[in-house]
Each structure stands twice: as C-alpha cells, then as structure tokens.
C-alpha positions in Angstrom: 149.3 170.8 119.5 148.0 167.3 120.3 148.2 166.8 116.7 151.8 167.4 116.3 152.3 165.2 119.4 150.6 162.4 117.8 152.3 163.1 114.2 155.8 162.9 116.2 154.7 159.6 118.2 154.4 158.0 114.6 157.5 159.4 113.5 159.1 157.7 116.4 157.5 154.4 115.7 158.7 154.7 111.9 161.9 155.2 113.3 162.0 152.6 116.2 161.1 150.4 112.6 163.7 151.4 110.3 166.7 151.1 113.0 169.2 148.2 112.4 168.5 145.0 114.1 171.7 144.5 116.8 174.4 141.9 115.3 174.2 138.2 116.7 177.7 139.1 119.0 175.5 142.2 120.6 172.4 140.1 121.0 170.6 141.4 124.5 170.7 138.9 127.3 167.9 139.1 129.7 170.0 141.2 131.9 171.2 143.4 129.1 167.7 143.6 128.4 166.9 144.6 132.2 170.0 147.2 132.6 168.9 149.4 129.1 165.3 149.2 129.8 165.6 150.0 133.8 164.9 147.3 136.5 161.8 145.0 136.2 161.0 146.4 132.7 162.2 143.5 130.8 159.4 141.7 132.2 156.8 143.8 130.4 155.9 142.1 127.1 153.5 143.9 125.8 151.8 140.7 123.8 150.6 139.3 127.1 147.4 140.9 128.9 148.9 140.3 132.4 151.6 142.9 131.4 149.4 145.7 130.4 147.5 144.8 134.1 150.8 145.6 136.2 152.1 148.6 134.0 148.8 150.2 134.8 148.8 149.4 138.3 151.9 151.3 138.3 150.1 154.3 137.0 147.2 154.5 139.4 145.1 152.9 137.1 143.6 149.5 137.8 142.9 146.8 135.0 141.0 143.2 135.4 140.9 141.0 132.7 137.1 140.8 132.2 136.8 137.7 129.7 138.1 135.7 126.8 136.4 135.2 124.0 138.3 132.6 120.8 141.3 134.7 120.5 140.5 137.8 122.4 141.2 138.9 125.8 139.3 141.9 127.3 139.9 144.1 130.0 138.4 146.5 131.6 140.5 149.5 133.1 139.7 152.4 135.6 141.8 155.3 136.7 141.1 158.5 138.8 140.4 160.1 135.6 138.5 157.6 132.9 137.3 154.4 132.6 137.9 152.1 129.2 138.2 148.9 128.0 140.8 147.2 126.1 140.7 144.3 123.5 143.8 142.1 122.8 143.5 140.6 119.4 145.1 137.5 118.0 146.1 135.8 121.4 147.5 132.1 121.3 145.3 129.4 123.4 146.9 130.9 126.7 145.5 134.4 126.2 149.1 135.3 125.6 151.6 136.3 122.3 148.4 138.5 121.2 148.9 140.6 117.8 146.9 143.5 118.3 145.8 145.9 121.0 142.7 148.0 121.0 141.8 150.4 122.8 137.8 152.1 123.5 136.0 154.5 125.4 132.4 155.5 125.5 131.8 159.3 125.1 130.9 161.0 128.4 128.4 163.4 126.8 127.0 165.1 123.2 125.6 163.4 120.4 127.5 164.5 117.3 126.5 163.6 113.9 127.6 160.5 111.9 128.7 163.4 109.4 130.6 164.8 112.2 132.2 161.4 113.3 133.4 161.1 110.1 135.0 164.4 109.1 136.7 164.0 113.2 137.9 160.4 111.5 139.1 162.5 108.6 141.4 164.6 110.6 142.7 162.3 112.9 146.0 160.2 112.3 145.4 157.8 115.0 141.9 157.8 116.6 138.9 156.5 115.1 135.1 157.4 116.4 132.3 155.2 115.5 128.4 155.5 117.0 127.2 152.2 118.8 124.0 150.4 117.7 122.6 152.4 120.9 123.5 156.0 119.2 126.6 156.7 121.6 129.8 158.2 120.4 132.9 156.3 120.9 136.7 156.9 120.5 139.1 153.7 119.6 143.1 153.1 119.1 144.4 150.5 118.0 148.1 149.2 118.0 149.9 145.9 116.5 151.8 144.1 119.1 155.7 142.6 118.2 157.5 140.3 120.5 160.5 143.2 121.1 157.8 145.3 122.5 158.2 146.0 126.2 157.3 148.9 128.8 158.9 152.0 126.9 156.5 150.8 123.3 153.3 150.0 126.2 153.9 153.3 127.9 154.0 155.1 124.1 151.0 153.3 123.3 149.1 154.7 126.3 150.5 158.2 125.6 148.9 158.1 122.0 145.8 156.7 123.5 145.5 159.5 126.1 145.7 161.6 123.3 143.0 159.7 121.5 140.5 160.9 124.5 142.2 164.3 125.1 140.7 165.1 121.3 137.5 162.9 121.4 136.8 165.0 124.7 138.0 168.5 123.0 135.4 167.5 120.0 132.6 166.4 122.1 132.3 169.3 123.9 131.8 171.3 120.1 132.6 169.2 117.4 131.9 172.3 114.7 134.6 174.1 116.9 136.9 171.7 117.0 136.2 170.5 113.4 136.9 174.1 112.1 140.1 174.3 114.1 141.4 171.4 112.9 140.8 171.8 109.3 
C-alpha cells in the first residue's frame, strides 16, 4: 500500500511538472500567492534551511541547523517519533537558494545483508539504503529543490520521506519477509 502511495506521490509531481506555467496578466502577487496557499505559507521557500526549521516546528518536530560545510547546510531534526538528519545541497554563500534536499536516518535495529540492501534498493521508487563504514543500515531520500516550491511541495516531500522509514522500518524488522512481499 505504501508503495502505491509513493507511486501516486510521483505521479503528482509529474503532474505538478507538466501543468502550464500561469500567463504574465495572471502572474501571482505575494498576496495571491498567500490567499491560494493559506496564510503565512507563502513564506515557506523550500530552498532555504530556515524554512524547513519552522514547517517542522509546526509539526511537533524540532530542527537546528547543525553546521555548514562549502555548500551544504545540515540539520539535525527530532520528533516524538524519530530522529534524522537532513542535508541541503547546492546552497548559495548565505546557506540559502539550495538545489537539493536530502534526507537520512540510521536504522534502529538488524543488520541486513548488503545483498539484501540492494534487492530493498531494487524495489523501492524513492528510498535508497546504503551500510555505513561502521556496518549500520541506513535509509535516504532525496529531493531537488525549485524556487516555486513552498509549504504544500515541503509537506509532500516529508510525506514521501515518512514513507521512506515506514518501509526501511517494515524491512528491518524481516527483510526476507518484506523482500518476498514486495517482489
């Protein structure tokens, strides 16, 4: 099911790409902007770090930017539920306009097989599990970042992601169940 979810999630986003681009007399204001997406969303911009920071606050989830490093901006985030990090990518010399988003989380428990890791990688659309140099199992997502992005593409995004851990939890707990099952 979590499957299909994720399959309709990129259907949406090929979808969200293929509409027509609004003609230059319907151009969105800022408060055109404000009044589709709902009050204070048109301040989200999903490019910028500090964004992702206050949309999670809004979720029960708490985010601090951890450090910068060249281009990068990382964050660490904690909610009642998990703990991950995320990486923006391709930031300008402000930390800010970043192209790329990427999410990680460390695997609670189980050591599956690089041989598992990889057939998971070969069922999954959007999630991609990797073993650290220290052995551990990990679950990534990543997302490019456009300057029309705002809180309803940032709250997709984390939808997908939750996915992401709902299945990296499902498989750790018996990846050759799970692998079967989702052959």
């Amino acid at each position: 099911m979590l499957r299909q979810a994720i399959a309709f999630t990129v259907a949406a986003l090929l979808c969200m790409a293929a509409a027509p681009k609004p003609r230059p007399a319907q151009a969105a204001t800022p408060a055109r902007a404000a009044a589709a997406h709902g009050a204070g969303a048109a301040a989200v911009d999903a490019r910028n770090p500090a964004s992702l920071v206050a949309l999670l606050a809004t979720l029960s989830a708490k985010a601090v930017i951890a450090r910068r490093d060249g281009d990068a901006v990382f964050l660490t985030v904690t909610s009642p539920t998990e703990v991950f990090s995320a990486q923006f990518a391709g930031c300008d010399a402000q930390g800010r306009s970043c192209q790329a988003l990427l999410f990680d989380r460390l695997g609670d428990a189980g050591s599956p097989t690089l041989s598992q890791l990889n057939a998971f990688n070969q069922t999954s659309v959007m999630c991609r599990l990797y073993q650290d140099k220290g052995g551990q199992a990990h679950v990534e997502y990543s997302a490019l970042l456009f300057p029309r992005d705002g809180r309803p593409e940032m709250l997709m995004q984390l939808n997908a992601w939750r996915g992401c851990i709902g299945d990296f939890n499902a498989f750790l707990k018996d990846p050759a169940g799970y692998l079967a099952g989702a052959a």
